[in-house]
C-alpha positions in Angstrom: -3.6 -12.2 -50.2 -5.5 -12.3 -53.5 -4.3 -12.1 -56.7 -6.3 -10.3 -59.8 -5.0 -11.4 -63.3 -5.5 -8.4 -65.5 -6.5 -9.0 -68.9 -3.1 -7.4 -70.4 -1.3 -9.9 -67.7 -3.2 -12.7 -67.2 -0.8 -16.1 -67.9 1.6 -14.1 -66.0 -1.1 -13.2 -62.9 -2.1 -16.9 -62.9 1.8 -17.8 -62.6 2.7 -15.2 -59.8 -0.6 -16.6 -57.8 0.3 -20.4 -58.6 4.1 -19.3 -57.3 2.7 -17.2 -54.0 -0.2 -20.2 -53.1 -2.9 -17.4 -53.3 -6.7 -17.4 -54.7 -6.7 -15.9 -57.9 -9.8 -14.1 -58.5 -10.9 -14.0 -61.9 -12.4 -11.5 -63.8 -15.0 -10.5 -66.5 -13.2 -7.5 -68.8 -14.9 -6.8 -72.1 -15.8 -3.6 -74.5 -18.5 -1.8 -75.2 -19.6 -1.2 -78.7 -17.9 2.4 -78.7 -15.0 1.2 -77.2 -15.7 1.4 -73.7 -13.9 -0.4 -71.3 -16.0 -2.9 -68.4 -14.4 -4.5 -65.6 -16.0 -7.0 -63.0 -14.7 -8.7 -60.5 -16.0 -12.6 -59.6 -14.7 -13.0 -56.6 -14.7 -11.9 -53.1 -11.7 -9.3 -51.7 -13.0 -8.0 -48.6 -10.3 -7.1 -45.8 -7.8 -8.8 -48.3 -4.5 -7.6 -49.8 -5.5 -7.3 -53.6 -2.3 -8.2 -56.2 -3.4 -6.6 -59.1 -1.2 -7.7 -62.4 -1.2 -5.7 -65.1 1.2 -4.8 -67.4 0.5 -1.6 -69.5 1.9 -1.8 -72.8 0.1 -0.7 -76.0 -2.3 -0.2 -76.3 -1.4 2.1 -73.1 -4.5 4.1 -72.5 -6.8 1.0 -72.3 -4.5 -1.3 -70.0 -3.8 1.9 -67.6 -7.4 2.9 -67.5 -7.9 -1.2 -67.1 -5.7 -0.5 -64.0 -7.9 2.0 -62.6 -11.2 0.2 -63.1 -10.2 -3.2 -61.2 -7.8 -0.9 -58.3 -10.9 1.2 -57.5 -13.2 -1.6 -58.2 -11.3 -3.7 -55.3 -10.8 -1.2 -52.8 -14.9 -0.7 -53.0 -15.0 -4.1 -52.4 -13.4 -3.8 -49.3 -10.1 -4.6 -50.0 -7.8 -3.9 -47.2 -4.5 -2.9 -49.4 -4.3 -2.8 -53.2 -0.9 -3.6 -54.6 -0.5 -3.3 -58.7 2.0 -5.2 -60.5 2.8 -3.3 -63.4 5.8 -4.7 -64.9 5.6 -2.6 -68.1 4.9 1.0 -66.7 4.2 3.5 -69.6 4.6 7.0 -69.6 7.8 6.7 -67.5 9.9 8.0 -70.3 8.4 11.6 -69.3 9.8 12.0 -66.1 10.1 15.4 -67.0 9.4 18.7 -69.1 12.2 18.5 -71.7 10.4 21.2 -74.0 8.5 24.0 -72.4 4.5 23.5 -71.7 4.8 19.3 -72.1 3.5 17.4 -69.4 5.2 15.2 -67.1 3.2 12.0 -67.7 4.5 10.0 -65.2 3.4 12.3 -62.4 -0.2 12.4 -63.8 -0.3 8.6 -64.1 0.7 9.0 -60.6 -1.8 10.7 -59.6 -4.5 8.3 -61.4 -3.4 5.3 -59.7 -3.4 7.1 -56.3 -7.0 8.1 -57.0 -7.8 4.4 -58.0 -7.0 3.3 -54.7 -3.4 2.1 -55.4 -1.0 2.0 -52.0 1.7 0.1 -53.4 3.7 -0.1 -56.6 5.8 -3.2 -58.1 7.4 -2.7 -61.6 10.4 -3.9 -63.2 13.2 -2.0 -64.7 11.6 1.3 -64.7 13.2 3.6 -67.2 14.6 6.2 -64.2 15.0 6.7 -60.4 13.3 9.8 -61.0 9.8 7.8 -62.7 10.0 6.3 -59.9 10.1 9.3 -57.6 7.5 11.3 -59.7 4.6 8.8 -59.2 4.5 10.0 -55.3 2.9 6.6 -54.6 5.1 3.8 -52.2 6.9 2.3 -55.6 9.6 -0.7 -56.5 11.4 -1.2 -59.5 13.1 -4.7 -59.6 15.9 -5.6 -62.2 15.6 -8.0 -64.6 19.2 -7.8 -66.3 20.3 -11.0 -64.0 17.7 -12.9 -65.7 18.4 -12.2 -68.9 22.3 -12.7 -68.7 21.5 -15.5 -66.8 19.2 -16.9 -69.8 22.2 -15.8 -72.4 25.0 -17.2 -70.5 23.3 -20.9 -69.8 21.0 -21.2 -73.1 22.8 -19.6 -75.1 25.8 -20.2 -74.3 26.9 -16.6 -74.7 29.2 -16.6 -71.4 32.3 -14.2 -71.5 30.1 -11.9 -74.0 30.8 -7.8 -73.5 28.1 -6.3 -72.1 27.1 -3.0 -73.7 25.0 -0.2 -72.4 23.4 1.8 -75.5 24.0 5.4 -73.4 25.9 6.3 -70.1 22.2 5.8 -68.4 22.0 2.6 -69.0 25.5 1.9 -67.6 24.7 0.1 -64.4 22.3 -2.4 -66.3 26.0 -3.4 -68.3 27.7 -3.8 -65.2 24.7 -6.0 -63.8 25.4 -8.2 -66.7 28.7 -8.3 -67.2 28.9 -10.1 -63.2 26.9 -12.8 -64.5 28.6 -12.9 -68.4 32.0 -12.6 -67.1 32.8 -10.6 -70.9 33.5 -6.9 -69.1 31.4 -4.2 -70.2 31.2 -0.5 -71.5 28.7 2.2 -72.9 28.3 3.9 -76.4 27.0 7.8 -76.2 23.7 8.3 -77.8 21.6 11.2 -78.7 18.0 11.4 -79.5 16.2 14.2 -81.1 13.5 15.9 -78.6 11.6 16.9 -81.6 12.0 13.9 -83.8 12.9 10.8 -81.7 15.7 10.0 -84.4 18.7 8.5 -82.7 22.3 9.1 -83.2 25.3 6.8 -81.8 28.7 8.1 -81.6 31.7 6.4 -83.0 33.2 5.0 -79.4 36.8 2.7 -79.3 35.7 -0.6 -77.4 37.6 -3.7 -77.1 35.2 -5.8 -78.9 37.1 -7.3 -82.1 35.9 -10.8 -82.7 33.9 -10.9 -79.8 30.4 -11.3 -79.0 28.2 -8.2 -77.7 25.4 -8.2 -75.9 23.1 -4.6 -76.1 21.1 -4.4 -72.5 18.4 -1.7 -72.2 15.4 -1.7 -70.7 12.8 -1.1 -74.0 13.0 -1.4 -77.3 10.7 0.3 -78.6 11.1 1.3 -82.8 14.6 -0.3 -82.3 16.7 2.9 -83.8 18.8 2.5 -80.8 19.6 -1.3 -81.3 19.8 -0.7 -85.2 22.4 2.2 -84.7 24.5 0.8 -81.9 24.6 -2.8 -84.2 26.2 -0.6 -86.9 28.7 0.7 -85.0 29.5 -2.2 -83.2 29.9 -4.4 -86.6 31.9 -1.6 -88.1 34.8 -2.0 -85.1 34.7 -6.1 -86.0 32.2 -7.2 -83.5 31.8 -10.9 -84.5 27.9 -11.7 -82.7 25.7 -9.1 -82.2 22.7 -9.8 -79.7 20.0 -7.2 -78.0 18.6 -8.0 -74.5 15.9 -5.9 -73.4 13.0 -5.9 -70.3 10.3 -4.5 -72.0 10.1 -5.6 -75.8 7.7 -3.4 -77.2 8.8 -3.6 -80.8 6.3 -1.5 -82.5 5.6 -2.0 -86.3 8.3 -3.7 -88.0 11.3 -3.1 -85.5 12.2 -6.5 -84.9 13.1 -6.6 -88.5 14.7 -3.6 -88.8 16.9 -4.9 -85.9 17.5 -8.1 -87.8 18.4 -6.4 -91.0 21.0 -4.2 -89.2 23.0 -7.2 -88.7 22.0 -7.6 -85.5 22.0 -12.0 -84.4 19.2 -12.3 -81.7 16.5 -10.1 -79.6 15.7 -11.5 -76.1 13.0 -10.3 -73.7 10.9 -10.9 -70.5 8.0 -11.7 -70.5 6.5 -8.2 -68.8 5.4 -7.4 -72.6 4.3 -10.3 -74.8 5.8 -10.7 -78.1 7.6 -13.5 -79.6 11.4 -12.7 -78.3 9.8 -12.8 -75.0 11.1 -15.9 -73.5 12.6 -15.1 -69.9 9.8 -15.3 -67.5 9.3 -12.6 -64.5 6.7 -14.7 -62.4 9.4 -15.4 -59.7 11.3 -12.4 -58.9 8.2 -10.7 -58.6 7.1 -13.5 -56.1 10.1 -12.8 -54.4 9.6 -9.3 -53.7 5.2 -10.2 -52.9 6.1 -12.5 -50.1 7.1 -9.6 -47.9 3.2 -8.9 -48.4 2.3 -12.0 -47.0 
């Protein structure tokens, strides 16, 4: 096995390698005047099994079409089995047409990576079982909400918090967490506008007074849904408010917003960088790669 640090991944590629004892081949990845991508690899990865990392947050088009270049690349190398580690997977919010005529995004991304010489899929946390179904390519999605509980329960002392799931979806990542917190859990019911992507939360009674709440979801992205959900958790006399999330995105100025809401901490993993990303992913991904061994 070989390991291929994309450039949207590469302190975390050089981690999973250093954790698996496997070569990582480096690469050369620059841009063109006009904005064209070039990928080369420097390394032999004939008749190997080729670990691609590369997470593909924004900006998505250019890490996904990254993806592409160093997956086909490899496999007309002669690599023997490709395997992408993509522990931010975007465009698996669309898992389906909502409105009439939209594309399903996931599906076509899908189809790219299959045409790129992709035969095997690692991600973490993907937003639904049915992403995962739609790419038609063997796929995993691993859970990171042990970590991060984990992480809040032993450095920051948050054990016995509630664990909250912003929708009914998210309900299972709660009750993930709430094994590890100890605090119980429960779910608030939000709504988001198909046209607008506004949120709405709904007033919901929860056994939270003077307690410590802990948001889990799997991105936040503009953070409506953390701002929102903070609100109505301070107005039922929530004492701590904190946000744990997989994938922070946190476009623009969300983590202020957040912060402004009343809202004590943001915690993430490291799939996306930013600087609330501070629980790392290198070994459960290692865990599931040694079966590639």
């Amino acid at each position: 096995m070989k390991v291929i640090p994309g450039p949207a991944s590469r302190k975390l590629g050089l981690r999973l390698a250093e954790l698996l004892g496997a070569e990582a081949v480096p690469i050369t990845c620059k841009h063109f005047p006009d904005g064209e991508s070039y990928v080369r690899l420097d390394g032999s990865v004939e008749g190997e099994t080729v670990v691609i990392v590369q997470s593909t947050y924004p900006p998505q088009d250019k890490h996904l079409l990254e993806l592409c270049l160093m997956a086909d690349t490899a496999k007309d190398l002669g690599a023997e089995r490709v395997v992408a580690v993509v522990p931010y997977l975007a465009y698996a919010r669309q898992d389906k047409r909502f409105l009439s005529g939209e594309a399903v995004s996931i599906r076509t991304v899908g189809k790219l990576l299959r045409a790129a010489g992709v035969d095997k899929l690692i991600t973490i946390d993907i937003h639904s079982d049915e992403a995962l179904k739609a790419l038609g390519i063997e796929a995993v999605s691993l859970s990171a909400v042990p970590l991060l509980a984990r992480y809040l329960a032993e450095e920051k002392g948050l054990g016995g918090a509630f664990a909250l799931a912003p929708d009914r979806g998210a309900l299972e990542r709660a009750e993930q967490a709430s094994k590890i917190l100890g605090g119980g859990f429960g779910w608030l019911h939000k709504e988001r506008s198909r046209i607008t992507g506004e949120v709405r939360v709904e007033e919901k009674a929860l056994d939270i007074s003077g307690r410590t709440v802990i948001i889990f979801d799997d991105i936040i992205s503009t953070g409506g849904t953390i701002v929102a959900a903070t609100e109505v958790l301070k107005k039922q006399g929530a004492a701590r408010v904190y946000a744990a999330c997989t994938h922070p995105l946190l476009v623009n100025d969300a983590l202020k917003r957040i912060l402004a809401s009343g809202c004590d901490g943001v915690v993430g993993t490291d799939s996306v960088p930013s600087s609330v990303s501070v629980v790392p992913v290198a070994g459960l991904l290692a865990r599931e790669l040694r079966d590639e061994l």
